[in-house]
C-alpha positions as CSV (number, residue, x, y, z in Angstrom):
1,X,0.0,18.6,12.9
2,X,3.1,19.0,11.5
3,X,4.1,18.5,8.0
4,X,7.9,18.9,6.7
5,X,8.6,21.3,4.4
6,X,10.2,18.8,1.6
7,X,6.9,16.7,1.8
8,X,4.8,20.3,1.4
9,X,6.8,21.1,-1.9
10,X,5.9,17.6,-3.6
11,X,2.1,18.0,-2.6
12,X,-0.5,19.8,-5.2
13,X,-4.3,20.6,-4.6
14,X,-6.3,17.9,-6.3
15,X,-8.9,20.4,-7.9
16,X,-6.4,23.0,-9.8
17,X,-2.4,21.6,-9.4
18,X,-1.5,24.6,-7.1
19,X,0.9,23.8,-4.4
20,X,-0.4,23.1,-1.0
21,X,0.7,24.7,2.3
22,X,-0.8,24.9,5.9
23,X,-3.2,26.7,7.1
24,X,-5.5,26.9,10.2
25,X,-5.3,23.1,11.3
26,X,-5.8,21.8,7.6
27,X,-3.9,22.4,3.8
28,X,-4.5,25.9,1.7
29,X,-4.0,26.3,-2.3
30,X,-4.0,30.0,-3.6
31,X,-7.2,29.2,-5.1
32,X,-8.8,28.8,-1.5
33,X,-9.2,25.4,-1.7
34,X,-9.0,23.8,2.0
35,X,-8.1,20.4,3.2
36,X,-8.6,19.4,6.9
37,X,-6.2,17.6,8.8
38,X,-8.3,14.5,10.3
39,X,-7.8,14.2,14.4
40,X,-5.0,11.2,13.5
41,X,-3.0,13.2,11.7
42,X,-3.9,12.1,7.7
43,X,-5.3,15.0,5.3
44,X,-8.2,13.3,2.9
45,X,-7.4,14.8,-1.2
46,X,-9.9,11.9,-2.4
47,X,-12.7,14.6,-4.7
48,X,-16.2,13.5,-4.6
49,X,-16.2,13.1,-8.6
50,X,-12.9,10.2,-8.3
51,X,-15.4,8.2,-6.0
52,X,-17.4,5.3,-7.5
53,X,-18.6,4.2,-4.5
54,X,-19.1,5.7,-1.1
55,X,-16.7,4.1,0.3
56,X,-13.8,3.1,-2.0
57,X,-11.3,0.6,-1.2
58,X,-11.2,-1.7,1.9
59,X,-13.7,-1.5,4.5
60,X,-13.0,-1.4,8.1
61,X,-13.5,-5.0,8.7
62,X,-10.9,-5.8,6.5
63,X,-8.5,-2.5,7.3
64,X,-8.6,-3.8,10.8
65,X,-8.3,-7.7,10.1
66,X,-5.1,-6.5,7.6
67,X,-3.5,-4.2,10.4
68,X,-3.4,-7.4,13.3
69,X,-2.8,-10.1,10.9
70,X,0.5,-8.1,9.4
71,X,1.4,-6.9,13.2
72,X,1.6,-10.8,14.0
73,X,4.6,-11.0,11.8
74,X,3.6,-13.2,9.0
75,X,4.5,-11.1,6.5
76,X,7.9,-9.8,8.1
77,X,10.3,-11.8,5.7
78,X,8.5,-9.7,2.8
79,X,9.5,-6.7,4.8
80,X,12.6,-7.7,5.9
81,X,13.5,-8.8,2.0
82,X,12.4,-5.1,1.0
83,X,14.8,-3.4,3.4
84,X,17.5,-5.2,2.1
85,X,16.8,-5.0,-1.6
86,X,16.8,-1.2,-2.3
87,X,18.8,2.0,-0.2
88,X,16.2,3.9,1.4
89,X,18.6,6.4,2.6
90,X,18.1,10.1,1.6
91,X,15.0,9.4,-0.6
92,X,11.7,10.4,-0.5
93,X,9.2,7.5,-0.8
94,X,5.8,7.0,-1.6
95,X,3.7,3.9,-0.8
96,X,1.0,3.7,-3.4
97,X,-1.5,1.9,-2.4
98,X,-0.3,1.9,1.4
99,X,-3.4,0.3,3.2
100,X,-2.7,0.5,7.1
101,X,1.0,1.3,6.7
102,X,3.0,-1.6,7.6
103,X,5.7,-1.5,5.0
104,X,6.1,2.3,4.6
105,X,6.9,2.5,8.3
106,X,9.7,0.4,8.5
107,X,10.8,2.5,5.7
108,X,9.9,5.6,7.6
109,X,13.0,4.8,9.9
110,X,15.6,4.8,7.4
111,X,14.1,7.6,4.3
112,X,14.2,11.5,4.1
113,X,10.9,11.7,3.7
114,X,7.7,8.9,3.4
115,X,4.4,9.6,2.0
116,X,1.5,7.2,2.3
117,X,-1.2,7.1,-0.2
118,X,-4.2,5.0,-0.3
119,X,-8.4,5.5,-1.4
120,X,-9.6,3.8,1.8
121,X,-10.2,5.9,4.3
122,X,-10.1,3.6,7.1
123,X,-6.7,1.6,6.3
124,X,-5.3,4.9,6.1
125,X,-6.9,5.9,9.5
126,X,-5.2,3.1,11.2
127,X,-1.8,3.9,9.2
128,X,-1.6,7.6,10.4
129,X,-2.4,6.3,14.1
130,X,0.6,3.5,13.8
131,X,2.9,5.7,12.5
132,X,3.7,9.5,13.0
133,X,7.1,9.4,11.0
134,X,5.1,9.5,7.7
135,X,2.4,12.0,5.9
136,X,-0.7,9.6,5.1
137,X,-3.1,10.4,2.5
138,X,-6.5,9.4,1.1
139,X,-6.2,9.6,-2.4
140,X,-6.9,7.8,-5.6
141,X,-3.2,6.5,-7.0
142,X,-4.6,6.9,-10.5
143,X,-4.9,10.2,-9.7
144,X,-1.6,11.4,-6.6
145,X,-2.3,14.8,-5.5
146,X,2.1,14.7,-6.0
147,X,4.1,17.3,-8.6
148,X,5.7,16.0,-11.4
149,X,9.3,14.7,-11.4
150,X,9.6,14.8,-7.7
151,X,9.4,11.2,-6.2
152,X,12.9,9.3,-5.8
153,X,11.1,5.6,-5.0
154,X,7.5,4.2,-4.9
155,X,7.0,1.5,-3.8
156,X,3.7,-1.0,-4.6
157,X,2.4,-3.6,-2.5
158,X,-0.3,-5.9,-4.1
159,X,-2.0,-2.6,-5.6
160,X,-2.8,-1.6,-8.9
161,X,-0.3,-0.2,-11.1
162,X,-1.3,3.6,-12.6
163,X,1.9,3.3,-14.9
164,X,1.6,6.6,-16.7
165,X,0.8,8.2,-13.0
166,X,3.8,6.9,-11.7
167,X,5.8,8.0,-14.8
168,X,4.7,11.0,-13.9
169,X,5.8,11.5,-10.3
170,X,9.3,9.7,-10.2
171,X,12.3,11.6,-10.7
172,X,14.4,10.5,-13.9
173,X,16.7,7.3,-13.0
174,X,13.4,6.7,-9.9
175,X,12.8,3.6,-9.0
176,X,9.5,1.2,-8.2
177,X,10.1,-1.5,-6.2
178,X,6.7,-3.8,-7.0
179,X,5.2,-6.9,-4.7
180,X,3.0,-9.3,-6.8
181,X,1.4,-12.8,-5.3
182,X,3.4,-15.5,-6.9
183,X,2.0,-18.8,-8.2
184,X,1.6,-20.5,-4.9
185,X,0.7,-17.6,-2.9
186,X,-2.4,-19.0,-0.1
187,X,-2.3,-21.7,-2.2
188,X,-4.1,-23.7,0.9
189,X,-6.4,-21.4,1.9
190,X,-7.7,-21.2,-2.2
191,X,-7.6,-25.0,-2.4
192,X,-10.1,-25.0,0.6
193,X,-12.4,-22.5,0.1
194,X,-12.9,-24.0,-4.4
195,X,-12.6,-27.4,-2.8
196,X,-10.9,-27.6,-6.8
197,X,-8.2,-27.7,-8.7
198,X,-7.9,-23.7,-9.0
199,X,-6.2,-21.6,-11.8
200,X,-2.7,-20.9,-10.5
201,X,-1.7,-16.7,-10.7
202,X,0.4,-15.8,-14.2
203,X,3.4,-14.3,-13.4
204,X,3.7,-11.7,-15.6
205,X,5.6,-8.2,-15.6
206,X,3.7,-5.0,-15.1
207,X,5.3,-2.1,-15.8
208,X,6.2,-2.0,-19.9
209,X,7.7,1.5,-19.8
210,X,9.9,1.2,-17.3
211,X,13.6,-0.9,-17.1
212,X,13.5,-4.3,-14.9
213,X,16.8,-4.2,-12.6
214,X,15.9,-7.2,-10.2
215,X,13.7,-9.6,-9.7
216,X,13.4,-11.6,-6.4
217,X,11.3,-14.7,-5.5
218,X,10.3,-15.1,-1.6
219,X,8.6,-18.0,-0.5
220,X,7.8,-19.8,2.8
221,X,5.7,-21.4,5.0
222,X,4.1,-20.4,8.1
223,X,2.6,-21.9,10.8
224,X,-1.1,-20.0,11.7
225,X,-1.1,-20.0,15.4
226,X,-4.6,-18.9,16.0
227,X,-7.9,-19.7,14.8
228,X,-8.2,-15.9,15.1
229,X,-5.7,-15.4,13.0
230,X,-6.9,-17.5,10.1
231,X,-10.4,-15.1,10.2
232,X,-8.2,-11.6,9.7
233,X,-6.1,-14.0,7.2
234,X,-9.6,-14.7,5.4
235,X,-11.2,-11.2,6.5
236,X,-8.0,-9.4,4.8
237,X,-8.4,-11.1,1.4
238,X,-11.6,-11.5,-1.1
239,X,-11.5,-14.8,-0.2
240,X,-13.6,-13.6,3.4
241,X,-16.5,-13.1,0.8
242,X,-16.1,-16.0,-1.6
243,X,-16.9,-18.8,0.9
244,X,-14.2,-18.1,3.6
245,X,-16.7,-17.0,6.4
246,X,-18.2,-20.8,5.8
247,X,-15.3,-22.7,5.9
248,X,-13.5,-21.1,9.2
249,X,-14.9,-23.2,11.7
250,X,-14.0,-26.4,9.5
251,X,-10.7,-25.0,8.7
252,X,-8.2,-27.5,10.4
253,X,-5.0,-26.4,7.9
254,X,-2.1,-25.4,10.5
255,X,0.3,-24.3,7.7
256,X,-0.2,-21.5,5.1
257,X,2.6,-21.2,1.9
258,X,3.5,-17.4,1.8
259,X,4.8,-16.9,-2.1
260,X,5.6,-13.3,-2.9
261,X,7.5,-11.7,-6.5
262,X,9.5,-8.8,-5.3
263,X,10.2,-6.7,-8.7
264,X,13.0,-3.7,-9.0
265,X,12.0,-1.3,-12.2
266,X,13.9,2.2,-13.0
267,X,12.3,4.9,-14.7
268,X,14.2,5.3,-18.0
């Protein structure tokens, strides 16, 4: 496994803030603490005592329904719209809240460095498998196992948003680029499933602390080609466990709206 240097000198051990460095097959603090490198290439920092449940974040039914459905290219405008808002050249990036690494690795291609961080185990599994380019992580975002002052962008994909934690890791004049579901987001799929009138999304801003530069609305429509591809649609969303599995053989909607915020913030 090999980790670059400029990614080794952001990292810290979760249990004492030492810096990290490798060591027989795995990541060493000073204190002795020891981190395995998993067989895909990741390195899991999540602690037993930031765990509420066994398992935290998305299973692997819907890490694997998220990681075909996004490979099908329904959300490629999104990522598309990303590249072109923001200069990923020369900065190190971090994806918080990366699930199976689809937007961090198109980043991968252009960045310094990309760091992919994310409390399901299996999203990032998949992530570390896709893409080689990037150092994946299992980690709580409320809690990045990442120095102070040392992150140039982050960027945050329908995931919470740990403002004081990313405070903390972006350099001065940093950026966080921020994707939030707009008002008409799956606005079929939701109209389906309630059968209705649903309570449209606020649009509201997140981040309090930090200075908006640009704000971006993206919104299309899609045709859904596959029946298969309206399950990992359902099976990628809560929606799979709020009456989606009962409506997918009755599901005869060919088009989907696609209704994304894309939000540019700079650390003061």
């Amino acid at each position: 496994m090999e980790c670059a240097q400029n990614i080794l000198n952001i990292l810290k051990c979760p249990n004492c803030d030492n810096g990290l460095y490798i060591k027989d097959k795995g990541l060493k603090c000073d204190n002795g603490h020891f981190f395995d490198f998993a067989k895909e290439g990741y390195v899991n920092l999540l602690l037993p005592n930031q765990k509420k449940t066994k398992n935290p974040g998305d299973d692997e039914i819907m890490a694997k329904a998220r990681d075909i459905f996004l490979k099908a290219g329904y959300f490629e405008k999104l990522r598309n719209k990303i590249s072109e808002m923001y200069d990923f050249s020369y900065k190190t990036v971090l994806d918080a809240g990366c699930g199976t690494g689809y937007y961090i690795k198109d980043i991968a291609s252009k960045a310094i460095s990309t760091i992919g961080v994310d409390i399901s185990k299996s999203a990032v599994k998949i992530a570390a498998k896709n893409d080689k380019k990037t150092f994946y992580i299992v980690s709580s975002i409320f809690d990045l196992p990442i120095k102070d002052n040392s992150i140039d962008c982050i960027i945050n994909i329908f995931a919470p948003k740990p403002q004081q934690e990313f405070q903390r890791v972006l350099k001065n004049g940093g950026f966080i680029i921020e994707v939030v579901p707009g008002k008409n987001h799956l606005k079929q799929l939701k109209e389906t499933i309630y059968q209705q009138e649903f309570k449209p999304i606020v649009e509201k801003y997140a981040f309090t602390k930090f200075e908006i530069m640009a704000s971006h609305k993206l919104t299309y429509v899609e045709n859904i080609s596959s029946i298969s591809d309206y399950e990992n649609l359902l099976k990628m969303t809560p929606f799979w466990y709020n009456g989606g599995q009962k409506i997918l053989n009755n599901l005869n909607l060919m088009q989907i709206t696609f209704d994304f915020i894309i939000n540019i913030w700079r650390k003061k």
